[in-house]
C-alpha positions in Angstrom: 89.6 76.3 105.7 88.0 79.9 106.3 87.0 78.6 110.1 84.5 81.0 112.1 85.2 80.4 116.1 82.6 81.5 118.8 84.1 82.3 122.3 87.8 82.8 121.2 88.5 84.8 124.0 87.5 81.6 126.9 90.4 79.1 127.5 89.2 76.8 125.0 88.3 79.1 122.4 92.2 80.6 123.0 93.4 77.3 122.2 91.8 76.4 119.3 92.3 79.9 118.0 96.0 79.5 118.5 96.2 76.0 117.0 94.2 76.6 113.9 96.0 79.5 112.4 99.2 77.3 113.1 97.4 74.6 110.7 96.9 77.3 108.0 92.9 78.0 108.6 91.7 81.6 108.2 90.0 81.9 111.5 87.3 84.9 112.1 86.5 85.2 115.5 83.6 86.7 116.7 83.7 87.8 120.3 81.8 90.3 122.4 85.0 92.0 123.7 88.0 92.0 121.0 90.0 93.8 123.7 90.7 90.2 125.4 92.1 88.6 122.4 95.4 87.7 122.9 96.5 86.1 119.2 97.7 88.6 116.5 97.9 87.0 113.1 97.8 87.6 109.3 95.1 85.1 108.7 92.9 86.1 112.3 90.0 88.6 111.9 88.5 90.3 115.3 84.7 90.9 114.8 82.9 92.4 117.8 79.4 91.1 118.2 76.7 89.4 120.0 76.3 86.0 119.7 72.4 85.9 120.4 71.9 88.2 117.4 71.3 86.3 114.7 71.6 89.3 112.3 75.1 90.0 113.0 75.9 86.4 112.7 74.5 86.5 109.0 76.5 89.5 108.0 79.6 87.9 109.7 79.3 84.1 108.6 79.5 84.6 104.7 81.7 81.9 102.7 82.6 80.6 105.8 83.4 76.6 106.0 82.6 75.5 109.5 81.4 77.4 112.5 83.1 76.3 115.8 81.4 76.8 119.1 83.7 76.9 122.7 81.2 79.5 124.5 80.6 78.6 128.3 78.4 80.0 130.5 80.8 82.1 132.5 78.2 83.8 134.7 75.6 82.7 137.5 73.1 85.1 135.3 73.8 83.6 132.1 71.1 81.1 132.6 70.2 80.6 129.1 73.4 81.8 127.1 74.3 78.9 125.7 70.4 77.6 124.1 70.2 81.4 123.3 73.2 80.8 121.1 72.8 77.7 119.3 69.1 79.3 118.2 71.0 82.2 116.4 73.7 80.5 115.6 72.0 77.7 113.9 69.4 80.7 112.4 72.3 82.3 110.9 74.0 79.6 109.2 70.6 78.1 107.7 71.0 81.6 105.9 74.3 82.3 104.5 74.6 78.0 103.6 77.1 76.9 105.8 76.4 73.8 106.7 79.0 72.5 109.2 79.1 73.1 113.3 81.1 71.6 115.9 80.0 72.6 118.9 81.5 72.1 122.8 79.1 70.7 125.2 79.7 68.1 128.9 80.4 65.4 129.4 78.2 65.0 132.2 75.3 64.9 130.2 76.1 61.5 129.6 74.1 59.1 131.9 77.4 56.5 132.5 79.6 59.3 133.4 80.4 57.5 136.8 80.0 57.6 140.8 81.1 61.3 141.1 78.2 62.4 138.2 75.5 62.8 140.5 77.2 65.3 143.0 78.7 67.1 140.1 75.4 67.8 138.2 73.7 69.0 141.2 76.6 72.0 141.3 76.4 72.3 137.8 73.1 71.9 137.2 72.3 75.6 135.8 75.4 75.0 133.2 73.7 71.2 132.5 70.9 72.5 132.0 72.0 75.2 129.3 73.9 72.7 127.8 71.6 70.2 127.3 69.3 72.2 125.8 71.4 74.0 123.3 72.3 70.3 122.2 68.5 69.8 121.5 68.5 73.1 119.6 71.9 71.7 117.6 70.6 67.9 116.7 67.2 69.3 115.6 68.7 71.3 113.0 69.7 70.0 109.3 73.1 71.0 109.9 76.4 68.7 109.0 76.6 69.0 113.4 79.0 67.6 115.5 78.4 67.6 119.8 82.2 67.1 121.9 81.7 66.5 125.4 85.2 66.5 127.0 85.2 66.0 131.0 87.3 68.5 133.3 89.1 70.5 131.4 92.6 71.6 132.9 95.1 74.5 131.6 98.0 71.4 131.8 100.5 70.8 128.4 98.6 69.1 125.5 99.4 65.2 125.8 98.7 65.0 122.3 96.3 61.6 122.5 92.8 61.3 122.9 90.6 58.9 123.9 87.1 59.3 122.3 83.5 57.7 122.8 80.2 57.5 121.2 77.5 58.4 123.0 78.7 57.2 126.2 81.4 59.1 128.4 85.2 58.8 127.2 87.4 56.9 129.7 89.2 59.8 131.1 88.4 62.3 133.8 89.8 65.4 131.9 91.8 66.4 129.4 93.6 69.9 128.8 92.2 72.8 126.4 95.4 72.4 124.0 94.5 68.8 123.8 90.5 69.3 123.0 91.5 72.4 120.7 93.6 69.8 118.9 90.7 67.0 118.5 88.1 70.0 117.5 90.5 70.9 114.7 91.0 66.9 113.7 87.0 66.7 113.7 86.8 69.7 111.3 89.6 68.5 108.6 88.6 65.1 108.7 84.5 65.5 108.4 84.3 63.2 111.1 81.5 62.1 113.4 78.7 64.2 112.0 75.7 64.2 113.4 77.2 62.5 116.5 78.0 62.7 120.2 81.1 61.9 121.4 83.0 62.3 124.3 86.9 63.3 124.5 89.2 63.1 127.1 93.0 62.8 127.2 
């Protein structure tokens, strides 16, 4: 699959780089600085761009299969980065035709996440907040979307099971990036749960 990855250069968006070019996808990933890309690879291509420009993500997303989103608000500024993002994202794929988007959100925004959820969303609250409303901006569209919610996520080995949930939070309090990459990837080949929510965890 010609796979088109947004925020390749996070921890998450490293893994699922990594472990879709080892399936045999044709990854483009389109990052703001293509200096912090680790992976070198026949089948990678490095676009530099920004991911609130819906323009750039036209030119870029042509004959693409799936678009998959691991962007995380990295920065106490970055109030708004990630409903910014779904808007031109989901612009630009209306455009070129591609219909399919897989997209990383939190788990927290479930409302049975558990005892610790209400402490944790009041720290998080700026990120929940982003999050939740870039999943508005996703499920509105007409696009073939799917919303992952995994809970912590850790830098541990994959464990290579998963546990996931519809529309209530998955059993687990975390799960590593190598093993969320992997369920991502499984989503994607599979056409599975579209126009879902589900949760993720190891």
């Amino acid at each position: 699959m010609q796979l088109f990855i947004l925020g390749a250069t996070g921890g998450t968006g490293r893994q699922l780089t990594r472990e879709a070019l080892e399936r045999g996808h044709v990854v483009t990933a389109f990052v703001r600085s293509p200096e912090k890309m680790r992976t070198q690879h026949d089948n990678l291509r490095i676009l530099k761009g920004d991911v609130k420009d819906a323009d750039q993500l036209e030119r870029a997303l042509c004959d693409k299969d799936a678009v998959l989103s691991a962007l995380g608000a990295s920065e106490p500024r970055s109030d708004r980065i990630l409903e910014t993002a779904a808007h031109s994202t989901v612009d630009a794929m209306r455009r070129t035709n591609v219909r399919r988007l897989v997209v990383v959100s939190m788990a927290l925004l479930f409302p049975d996440v558990g005892p610790l959820g209400p402490v944790l969303r009041f720290f998080l609250r700026r990120h929940l907040r982003d999050s939740a409303a870039m999943e508005k901006v996703v499920e509105g569209s007409e696009l073939d979307w799917t919303i992952v919610r995994p809970p912590r996520l850790t830098n541990g080995p994959p464990k290579e099971r998963t546990q996931t949930t519809e529309r209530h939070a998955p059993p687990g309090f975390s799960i590593s990036r190598a093993d969320l990459a992997h369920a991502i990837l499984d989503i994607v080949e599979q056409a599975a749960y579209v126009g879902k929510v589900i949760g993720v965890s190891a």
